[in-house]
C-alpha positions as CSV (number, residue, x, y, z in Angstrom):
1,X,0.0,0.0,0.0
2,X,0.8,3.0,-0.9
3,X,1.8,6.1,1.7
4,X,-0.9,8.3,2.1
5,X,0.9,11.2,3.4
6,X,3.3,11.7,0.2
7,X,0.1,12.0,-1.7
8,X,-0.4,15.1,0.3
9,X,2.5,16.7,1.1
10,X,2.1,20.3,1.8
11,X,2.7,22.9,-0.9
12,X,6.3,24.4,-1.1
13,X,6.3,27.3,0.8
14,X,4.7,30.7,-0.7
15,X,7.5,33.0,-1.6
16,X,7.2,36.5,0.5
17,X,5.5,38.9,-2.1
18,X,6.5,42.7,-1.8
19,X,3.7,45.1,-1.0
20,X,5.4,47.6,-3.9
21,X,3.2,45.8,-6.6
22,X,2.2,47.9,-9.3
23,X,-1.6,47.7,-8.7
24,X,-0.6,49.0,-4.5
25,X,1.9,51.9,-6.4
26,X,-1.5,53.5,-8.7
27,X,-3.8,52.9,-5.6
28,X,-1.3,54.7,-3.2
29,X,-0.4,57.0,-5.6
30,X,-4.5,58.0,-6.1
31,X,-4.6,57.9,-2.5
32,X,-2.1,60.4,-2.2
33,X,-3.2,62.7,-4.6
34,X,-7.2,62.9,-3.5
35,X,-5.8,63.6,0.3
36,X,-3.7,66.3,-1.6
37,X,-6.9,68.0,-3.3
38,X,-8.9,67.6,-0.2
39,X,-5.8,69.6,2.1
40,X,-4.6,72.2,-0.7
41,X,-4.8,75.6,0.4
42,X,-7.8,76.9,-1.3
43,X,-7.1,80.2,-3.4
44,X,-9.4,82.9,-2.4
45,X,-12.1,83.8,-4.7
46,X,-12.5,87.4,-6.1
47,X,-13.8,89.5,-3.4
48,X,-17.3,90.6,-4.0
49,X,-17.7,94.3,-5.6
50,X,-18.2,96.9,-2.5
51,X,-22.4,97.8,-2.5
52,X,-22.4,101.7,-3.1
53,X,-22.6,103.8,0.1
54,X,-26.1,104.5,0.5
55,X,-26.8,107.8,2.2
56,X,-29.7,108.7,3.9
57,X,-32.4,110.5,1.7
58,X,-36.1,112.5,1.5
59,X,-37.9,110.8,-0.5
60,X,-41.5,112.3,-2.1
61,X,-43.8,109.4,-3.4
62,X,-42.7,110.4,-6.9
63,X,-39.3,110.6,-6.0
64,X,-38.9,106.5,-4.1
65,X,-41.0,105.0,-7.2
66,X,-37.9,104.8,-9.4
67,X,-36.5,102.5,-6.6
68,X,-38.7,99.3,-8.0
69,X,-35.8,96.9,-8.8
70,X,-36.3,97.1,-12.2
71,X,-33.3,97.9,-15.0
72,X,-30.9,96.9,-11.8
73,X,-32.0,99.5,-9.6
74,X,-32.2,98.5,-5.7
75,X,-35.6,98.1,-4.3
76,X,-36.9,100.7,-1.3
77,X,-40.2,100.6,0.3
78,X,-41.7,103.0,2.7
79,X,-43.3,101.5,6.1
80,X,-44.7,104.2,8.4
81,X,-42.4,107.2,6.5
82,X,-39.2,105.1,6.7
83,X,-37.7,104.3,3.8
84,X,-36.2,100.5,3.9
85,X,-33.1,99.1,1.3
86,X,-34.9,95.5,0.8
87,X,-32.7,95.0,-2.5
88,X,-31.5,91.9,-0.5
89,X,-34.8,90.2,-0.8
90,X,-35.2,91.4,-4.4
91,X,-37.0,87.7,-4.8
92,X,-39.7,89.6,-2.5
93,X,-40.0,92.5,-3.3
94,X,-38.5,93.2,-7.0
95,X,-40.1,92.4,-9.8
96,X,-41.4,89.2,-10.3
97,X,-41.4,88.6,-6.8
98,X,-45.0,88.3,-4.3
99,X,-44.4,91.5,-3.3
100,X,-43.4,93.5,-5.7
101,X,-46.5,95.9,-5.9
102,X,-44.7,97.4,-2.8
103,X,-41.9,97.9,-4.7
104,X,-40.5,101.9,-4.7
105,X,-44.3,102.8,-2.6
106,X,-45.4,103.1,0.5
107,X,-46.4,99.6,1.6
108,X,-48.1,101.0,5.0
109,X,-51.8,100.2,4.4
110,X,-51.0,96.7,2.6
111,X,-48.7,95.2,5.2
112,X,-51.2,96.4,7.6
113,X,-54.4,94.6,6.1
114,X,-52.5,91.7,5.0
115,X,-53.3,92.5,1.8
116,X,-50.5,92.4,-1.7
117,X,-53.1,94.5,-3.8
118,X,-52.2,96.8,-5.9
119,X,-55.7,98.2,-4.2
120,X,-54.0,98.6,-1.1
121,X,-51.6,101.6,-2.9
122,X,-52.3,105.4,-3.1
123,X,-52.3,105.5,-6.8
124,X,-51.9,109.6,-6.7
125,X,-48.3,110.1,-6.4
126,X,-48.9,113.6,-5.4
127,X,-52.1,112.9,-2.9
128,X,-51.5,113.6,1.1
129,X,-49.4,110.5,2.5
130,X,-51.9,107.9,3.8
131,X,-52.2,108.9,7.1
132,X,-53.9,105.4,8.6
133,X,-56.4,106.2,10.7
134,X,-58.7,104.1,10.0
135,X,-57.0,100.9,10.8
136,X,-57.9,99.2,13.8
137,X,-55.1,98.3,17.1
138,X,-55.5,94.4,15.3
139,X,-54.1,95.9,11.8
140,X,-51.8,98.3,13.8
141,X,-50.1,95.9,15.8
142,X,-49.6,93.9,12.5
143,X,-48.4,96.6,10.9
144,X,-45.9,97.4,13.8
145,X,-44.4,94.2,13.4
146,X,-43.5,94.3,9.6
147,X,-41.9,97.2,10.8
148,X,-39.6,95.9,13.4
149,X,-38.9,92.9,11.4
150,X,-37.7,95.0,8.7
151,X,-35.5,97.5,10.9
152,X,-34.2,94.3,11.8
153,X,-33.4,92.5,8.3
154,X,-33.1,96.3,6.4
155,X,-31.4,99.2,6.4
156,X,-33.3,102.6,6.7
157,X,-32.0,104.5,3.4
158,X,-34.3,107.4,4.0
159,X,-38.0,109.3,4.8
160,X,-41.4,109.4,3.2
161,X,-42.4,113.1,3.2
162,X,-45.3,114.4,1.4
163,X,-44.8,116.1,-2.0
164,X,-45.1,120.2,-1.1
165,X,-44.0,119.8,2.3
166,X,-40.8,121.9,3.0
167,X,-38.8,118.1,3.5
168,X,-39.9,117.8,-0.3
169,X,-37.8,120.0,-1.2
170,X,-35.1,118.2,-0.1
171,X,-36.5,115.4,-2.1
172,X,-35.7,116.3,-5.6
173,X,-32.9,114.1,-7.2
């Protein structure tokens, strides 16, 4: 009978292989090079261009309605005679936008009733400034809060004054 453990004798010994294979250099070498891009000092981007000082203005209903957004102009709207820069929510209040009836007017009386109309907006530019006195302390107190939430979002650029009034004067651009 034959020897049954010569029929299966153990494999010669596996010769050591080198982990420098070709296949380990690429994958290190990709390995390397991601880390790289993910580390890299980032250039700086171009600094944004500077907004244009805005300087505090009178402003005559005729005078803020140029200030609608449109043709790249910023967008103002008057709450309670203050004049608020809302050109950062141009999606609002600039054309196109929910708002934008409000744009370069006084949005008082709309804000007030809850109401976008353009119903809600003295269509005589050169009427008396809607005074509100016929809103109740419900569309007051509503009204006082678009107002603080916009002194706290906006920038006051400037004052709603009546056209004839001796502010108006100052008014003309």
């Amino acid at each position: 009978m034959a020897d049954s453990s010569d029929s299966h004798a153990a494999p010669p010994a596996a010769e050591a292989q080198s982990v420098m294979t070709p296949i380990n250099m690429i994958l290190l070498s990709l390995f390397v090079f991601l880390v790289y891009l993910r580390l890299r000092p980032k250039t700086p981007a171009a600094l944004p261009k500077a907004p244009a000082p805005v300087v505090f203005r009178t402003f005559t209903p005729k005078t803020l309605l140029p200030f609608n957004g449109e043709e790249g102009k910023p967008v103002y709207l008057a709450v309670r005679g203050r004049v608020f820069d809302v050109t950062p929510g141009r999606n609002f209040y600039g054309p196109g936008g929910p708002y934008a009836n409000f744009a370069g007017r006084d949005a008082s009386r709309g804000l007030a009733c809850g109401s976008f109309d353009r119903s809600m907006l003295t269509e005589d530019l050169d009427a008396p400034l809607d005074k509100l006195e016929d809103l109740g302390d419900e569309e007051m107190e509503a009204l006082m809060g678009w107002e603080e939430r916009f002194s706290e979002k906006y920038l006051v650029v400037g004052k709603l004054v009546p056209v004839g009034s001796d502010e108006a004067k100052n008014a003309e651009p």
